[in-house]
MDAnalysis code that builds the backbone (N, CA, C; Angstrom):
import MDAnalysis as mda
import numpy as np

u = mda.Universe.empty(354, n_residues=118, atom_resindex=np.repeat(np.arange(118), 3), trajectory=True)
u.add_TopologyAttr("name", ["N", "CA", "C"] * 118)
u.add_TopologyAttr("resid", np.arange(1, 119))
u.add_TopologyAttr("resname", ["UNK", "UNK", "UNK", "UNK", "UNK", "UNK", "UNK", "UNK", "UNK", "UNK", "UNK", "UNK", "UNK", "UNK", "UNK", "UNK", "UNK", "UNK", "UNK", "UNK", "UNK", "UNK", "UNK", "UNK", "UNK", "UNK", "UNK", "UNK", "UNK", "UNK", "UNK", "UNK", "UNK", "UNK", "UNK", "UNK", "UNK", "UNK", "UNK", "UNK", "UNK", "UNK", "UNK", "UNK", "UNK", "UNK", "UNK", "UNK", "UNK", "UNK", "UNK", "UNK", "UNK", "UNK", "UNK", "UNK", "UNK", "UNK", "UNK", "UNK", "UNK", "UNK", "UNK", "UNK", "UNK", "UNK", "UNK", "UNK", "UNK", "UNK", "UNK", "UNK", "UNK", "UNK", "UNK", "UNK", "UNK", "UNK", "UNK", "UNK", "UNK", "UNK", "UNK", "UNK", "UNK", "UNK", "UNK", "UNK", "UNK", "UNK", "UNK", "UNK", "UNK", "UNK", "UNK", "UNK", "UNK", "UNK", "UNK", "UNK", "UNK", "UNK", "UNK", "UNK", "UNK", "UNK", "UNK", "UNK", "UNK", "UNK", "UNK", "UNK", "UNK", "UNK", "UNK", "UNK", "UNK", "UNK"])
u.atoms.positions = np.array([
    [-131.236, 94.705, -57.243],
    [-130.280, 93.920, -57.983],
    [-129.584, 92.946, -57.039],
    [-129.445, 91.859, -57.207],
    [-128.807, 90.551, -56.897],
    [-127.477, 90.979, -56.700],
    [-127.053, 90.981, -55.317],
    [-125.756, 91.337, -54.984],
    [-124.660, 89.496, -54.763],
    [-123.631, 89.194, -56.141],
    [-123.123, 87.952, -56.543],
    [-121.636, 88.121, -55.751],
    [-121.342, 87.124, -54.678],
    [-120.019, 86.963, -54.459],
    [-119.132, 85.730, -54.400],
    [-118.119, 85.959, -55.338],
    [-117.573, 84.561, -56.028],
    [-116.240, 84.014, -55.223],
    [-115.960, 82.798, -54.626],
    [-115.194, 82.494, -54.105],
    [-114.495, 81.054, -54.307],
    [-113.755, 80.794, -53.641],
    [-113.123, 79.150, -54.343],
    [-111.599, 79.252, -54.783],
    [-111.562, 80.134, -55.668],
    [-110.259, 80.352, -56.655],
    [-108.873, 80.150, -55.750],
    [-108.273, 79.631, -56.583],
    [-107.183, 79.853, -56.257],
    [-106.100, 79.260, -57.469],
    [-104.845, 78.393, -57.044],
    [-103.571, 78.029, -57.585],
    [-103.696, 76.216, -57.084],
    [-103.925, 76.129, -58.406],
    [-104.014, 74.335, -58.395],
    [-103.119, 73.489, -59.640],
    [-102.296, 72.397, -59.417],
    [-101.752, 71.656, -60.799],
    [-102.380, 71.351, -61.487],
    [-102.293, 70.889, -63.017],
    [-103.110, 70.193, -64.019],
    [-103.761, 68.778, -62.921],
    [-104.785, 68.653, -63.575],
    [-105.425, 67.416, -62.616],
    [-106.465, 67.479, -61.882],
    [-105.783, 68.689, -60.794],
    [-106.095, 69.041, -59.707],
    [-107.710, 69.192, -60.007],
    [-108.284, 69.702, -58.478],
    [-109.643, 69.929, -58.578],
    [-109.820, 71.632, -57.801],
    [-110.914, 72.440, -57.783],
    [-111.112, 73.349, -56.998],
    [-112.885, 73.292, -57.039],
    [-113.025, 73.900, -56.591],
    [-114.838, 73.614, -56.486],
    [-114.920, 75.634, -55.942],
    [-115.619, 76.219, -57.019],
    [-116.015, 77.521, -56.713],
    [-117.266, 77.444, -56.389],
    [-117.537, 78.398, -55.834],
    [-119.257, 79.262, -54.962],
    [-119.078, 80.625, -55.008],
    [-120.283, 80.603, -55.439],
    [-121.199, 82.154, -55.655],
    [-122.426, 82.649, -54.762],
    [-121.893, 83.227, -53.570],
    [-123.349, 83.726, -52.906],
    [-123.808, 84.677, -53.434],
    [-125.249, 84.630, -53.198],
    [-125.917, 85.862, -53.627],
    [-126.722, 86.357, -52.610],
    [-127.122, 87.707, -52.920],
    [-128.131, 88.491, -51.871],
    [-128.949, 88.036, -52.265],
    [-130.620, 88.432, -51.090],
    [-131.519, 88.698, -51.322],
    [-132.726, 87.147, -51.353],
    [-133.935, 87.891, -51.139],
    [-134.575, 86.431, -51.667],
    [-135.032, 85.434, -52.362],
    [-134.481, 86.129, -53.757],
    [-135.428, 86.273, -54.987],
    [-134.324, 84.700, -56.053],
    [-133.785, 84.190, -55.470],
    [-132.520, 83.622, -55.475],
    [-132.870, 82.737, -56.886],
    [-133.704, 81.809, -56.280],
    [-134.683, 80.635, -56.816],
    [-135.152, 80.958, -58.224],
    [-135.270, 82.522, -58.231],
    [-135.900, 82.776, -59.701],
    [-135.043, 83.083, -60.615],
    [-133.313, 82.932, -60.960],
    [-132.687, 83.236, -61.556],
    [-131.951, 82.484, -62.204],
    [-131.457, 82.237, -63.635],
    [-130.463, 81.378, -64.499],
    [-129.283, 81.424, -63.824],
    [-128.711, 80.875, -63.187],
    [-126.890, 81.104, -62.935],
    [-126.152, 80.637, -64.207],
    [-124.830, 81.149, -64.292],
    [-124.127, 80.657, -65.113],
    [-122.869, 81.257, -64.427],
    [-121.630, 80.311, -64.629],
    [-120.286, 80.372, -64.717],
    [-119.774, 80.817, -66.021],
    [-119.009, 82.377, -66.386],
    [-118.458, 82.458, -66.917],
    [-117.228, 82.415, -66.777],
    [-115.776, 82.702, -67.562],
    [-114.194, 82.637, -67.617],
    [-113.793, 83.440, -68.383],
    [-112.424, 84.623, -68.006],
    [-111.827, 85.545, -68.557],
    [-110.597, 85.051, -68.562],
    [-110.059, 84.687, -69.854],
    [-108.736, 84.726, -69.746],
    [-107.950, 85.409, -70.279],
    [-106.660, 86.622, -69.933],
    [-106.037, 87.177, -70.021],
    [-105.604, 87.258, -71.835],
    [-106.363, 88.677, -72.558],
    [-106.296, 88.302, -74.047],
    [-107.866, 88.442, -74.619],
    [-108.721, 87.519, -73.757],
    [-109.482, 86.453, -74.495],
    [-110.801, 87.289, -73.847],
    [-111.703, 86.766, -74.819],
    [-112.906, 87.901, -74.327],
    [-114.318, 86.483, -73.439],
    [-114.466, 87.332, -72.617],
    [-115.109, 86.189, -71.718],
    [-116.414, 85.551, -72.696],
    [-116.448, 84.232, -71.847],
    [-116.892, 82.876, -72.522],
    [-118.067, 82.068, -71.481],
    [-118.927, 82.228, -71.910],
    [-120.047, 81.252, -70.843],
    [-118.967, 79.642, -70.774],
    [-119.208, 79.492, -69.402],
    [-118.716, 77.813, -69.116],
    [-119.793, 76.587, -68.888],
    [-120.603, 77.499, -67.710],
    [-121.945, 76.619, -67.336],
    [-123.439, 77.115, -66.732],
    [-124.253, 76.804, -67.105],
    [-125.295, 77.523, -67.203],
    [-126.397, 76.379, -66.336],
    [-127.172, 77.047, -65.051],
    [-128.114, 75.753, -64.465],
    [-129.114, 76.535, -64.268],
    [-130.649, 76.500, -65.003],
    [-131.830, 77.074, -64.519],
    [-132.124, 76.886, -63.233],
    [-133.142, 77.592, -62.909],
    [-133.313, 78.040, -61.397],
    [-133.818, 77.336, -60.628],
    [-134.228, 75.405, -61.004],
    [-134.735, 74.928, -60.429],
    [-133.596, 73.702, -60.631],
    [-132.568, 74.116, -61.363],
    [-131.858, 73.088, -61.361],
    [-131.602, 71.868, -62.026],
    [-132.639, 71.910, -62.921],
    [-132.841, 70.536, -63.430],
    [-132.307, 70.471, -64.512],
    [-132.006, 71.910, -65.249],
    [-131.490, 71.945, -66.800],
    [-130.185, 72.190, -66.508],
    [-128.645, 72.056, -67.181],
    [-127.578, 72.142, -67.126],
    [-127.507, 72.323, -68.255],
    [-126.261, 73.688, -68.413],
    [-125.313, 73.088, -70.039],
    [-124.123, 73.787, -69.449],
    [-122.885, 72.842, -70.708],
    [-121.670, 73.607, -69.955],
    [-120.904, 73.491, -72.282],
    [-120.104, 74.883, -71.846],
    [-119.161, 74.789, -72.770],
    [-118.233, 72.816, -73.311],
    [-117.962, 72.702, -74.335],
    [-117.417, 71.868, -74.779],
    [-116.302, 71.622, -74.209],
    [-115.636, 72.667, -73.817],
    [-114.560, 72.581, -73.481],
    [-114.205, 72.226, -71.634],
    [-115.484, 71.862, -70.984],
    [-115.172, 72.022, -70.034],
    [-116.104, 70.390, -69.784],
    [-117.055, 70.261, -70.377],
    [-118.368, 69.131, -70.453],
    [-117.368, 67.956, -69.325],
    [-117.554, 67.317, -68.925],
    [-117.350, 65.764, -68.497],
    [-116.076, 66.317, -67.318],
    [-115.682, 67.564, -67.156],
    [-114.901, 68.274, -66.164],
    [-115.352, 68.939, -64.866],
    [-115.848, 69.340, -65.510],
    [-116.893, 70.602, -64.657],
    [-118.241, 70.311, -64.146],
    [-118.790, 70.233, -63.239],
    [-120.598, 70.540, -62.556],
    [-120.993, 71.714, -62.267],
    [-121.906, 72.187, -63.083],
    [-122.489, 73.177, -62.307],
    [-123.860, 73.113, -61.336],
    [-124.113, 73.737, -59.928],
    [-125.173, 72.729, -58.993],
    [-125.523, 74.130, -58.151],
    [-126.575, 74.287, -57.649],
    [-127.175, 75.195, -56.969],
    [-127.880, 74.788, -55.815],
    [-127.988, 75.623, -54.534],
    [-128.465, 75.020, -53.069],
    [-129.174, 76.160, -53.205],
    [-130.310, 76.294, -53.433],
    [-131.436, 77.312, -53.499],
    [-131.481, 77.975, -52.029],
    [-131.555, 77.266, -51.010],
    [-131.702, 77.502, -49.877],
    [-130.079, 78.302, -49.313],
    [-129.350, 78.162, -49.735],
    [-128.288, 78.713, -49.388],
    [-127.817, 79.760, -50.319],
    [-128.821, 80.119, -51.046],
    [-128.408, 81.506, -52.402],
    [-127.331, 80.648, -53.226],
    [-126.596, 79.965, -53.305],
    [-125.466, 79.504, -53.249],
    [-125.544, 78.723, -54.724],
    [-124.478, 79.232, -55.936],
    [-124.311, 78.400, -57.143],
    [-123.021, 77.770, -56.539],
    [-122.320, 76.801, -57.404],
    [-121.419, 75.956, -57.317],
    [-120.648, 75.901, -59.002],
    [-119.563, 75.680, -58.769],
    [-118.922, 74.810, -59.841],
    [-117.786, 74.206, -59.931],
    [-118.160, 72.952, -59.351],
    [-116.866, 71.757, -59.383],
    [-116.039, 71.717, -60.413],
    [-114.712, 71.640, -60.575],
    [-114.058, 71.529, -61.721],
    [-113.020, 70.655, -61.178],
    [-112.629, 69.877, -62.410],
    [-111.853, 68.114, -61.966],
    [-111.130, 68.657, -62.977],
    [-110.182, 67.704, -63.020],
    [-109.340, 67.320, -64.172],
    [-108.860, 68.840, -64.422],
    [-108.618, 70.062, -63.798],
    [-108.040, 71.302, -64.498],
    [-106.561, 70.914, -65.616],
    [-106.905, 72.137, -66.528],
    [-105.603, 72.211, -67.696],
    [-105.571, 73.156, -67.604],
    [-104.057, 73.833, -67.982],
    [-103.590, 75.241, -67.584],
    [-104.700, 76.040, -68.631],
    [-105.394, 75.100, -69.466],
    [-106.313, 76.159, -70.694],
    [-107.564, 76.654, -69.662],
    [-107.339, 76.457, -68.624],
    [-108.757, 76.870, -67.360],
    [-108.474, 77.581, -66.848],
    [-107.035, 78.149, -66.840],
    [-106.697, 79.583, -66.318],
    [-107.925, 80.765, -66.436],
    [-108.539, 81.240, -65.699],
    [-108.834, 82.725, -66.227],
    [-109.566, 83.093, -64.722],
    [-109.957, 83.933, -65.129],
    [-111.265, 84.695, -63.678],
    [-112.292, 84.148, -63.866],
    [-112.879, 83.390, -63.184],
    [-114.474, 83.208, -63.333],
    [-115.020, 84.017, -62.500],
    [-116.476, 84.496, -63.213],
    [-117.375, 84.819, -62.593],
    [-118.526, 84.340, -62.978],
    [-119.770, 84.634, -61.574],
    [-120.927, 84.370, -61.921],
    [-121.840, 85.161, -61.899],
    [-122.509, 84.764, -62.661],
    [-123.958, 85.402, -63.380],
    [-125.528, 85.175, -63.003],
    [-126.159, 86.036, -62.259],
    [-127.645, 85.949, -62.304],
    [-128.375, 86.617, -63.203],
    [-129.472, 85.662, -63.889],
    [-130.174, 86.780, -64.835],
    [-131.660, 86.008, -64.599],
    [-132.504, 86.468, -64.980],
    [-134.211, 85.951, -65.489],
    [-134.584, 85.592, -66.806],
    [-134.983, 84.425, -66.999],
    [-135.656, 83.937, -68.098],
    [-135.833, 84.645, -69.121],
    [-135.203, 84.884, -70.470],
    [-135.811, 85.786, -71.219],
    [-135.139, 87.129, -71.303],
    [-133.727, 87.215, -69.935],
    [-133.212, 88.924, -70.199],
    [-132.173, 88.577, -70.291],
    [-131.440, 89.450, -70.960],
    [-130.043, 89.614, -71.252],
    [-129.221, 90.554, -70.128],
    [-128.143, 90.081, -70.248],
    [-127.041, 90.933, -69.049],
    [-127.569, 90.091, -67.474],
    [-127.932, 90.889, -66.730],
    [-128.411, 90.318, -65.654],
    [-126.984, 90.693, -64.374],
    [-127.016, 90.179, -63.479],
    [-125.654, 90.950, -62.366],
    [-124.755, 89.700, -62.444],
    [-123.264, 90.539, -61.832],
    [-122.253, 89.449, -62.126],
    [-121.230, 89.854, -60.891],
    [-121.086, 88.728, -60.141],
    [-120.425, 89.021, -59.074],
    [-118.698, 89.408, -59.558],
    [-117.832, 89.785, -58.844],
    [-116.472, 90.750, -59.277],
    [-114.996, 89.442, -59.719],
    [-115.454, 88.998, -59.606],
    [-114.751, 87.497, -60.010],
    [-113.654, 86.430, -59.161],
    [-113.519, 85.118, -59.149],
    [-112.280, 84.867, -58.657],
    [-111.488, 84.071, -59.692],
    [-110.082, 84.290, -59.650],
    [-109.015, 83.658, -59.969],
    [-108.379, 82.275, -59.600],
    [-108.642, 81.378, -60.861],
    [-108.164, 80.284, -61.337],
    [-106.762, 80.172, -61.755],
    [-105.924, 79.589, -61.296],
    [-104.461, 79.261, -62.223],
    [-104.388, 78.077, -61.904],
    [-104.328, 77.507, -63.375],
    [-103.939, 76.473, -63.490],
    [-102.065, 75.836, -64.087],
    [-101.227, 75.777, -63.103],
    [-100.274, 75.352, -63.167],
    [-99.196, 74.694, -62.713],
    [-98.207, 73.901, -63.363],
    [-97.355, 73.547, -62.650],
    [-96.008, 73.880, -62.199],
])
């Protein structure tokens, strides 16, 4: 199993930017869907952004579209997700997600914390 560790988070104003990363173990890196999910306090977690394993396909929640990138360095295990323009509605824990084509669940690194405020 794909050992996921999520970093970046922190305490930023509306506006602001933070850019999270997700390393992962192992070699198998290349063959997996990443996705950025978000927990916010209440609220039951929510896919944000999703980039197949070669990178070329993207999707991101509505709510985040024209804000957010999600981008992967294959060579560095390494997902990404730029986020611009934060609103305190981006508050939550993100974490990320490896899975394979076709399976459900898949591993999820332990999360980091977003606050968005002023």
């Amino acid at each position: 199993q794909v050992q996921l560790v999520e970093s970046g988070g922190g305490l930023v104003q509306p506006g602001g930017s933070l850019r999270l990363s997700c390393a992962a173990s192992g070699c198998t890196f290349s063959i997996y869907i990443m996705s950025w999910y978000r927990q916010a306090p209440g609220k039951e977690r929510e896919l944000v952004a999703t980039i197949t394993s070669a990178g070329y396909n993207t999707n991101y929640a509505d709510s985040v579209k024209c804000r957010f990138t999600i981008s992967r360095d294959n060579a560095k295990n390494t997902v990404y997700l730029q986020m611009n323009s934060l609103k305190p509605e981006d508050t939550a824990v993100y974490y990320c997600n490896a899975r394979r084509a076709g399976q459900r669940g898949g591993s999820w690194g332990q999360g980091t914390q977003v606050t968005v405020s002023s």
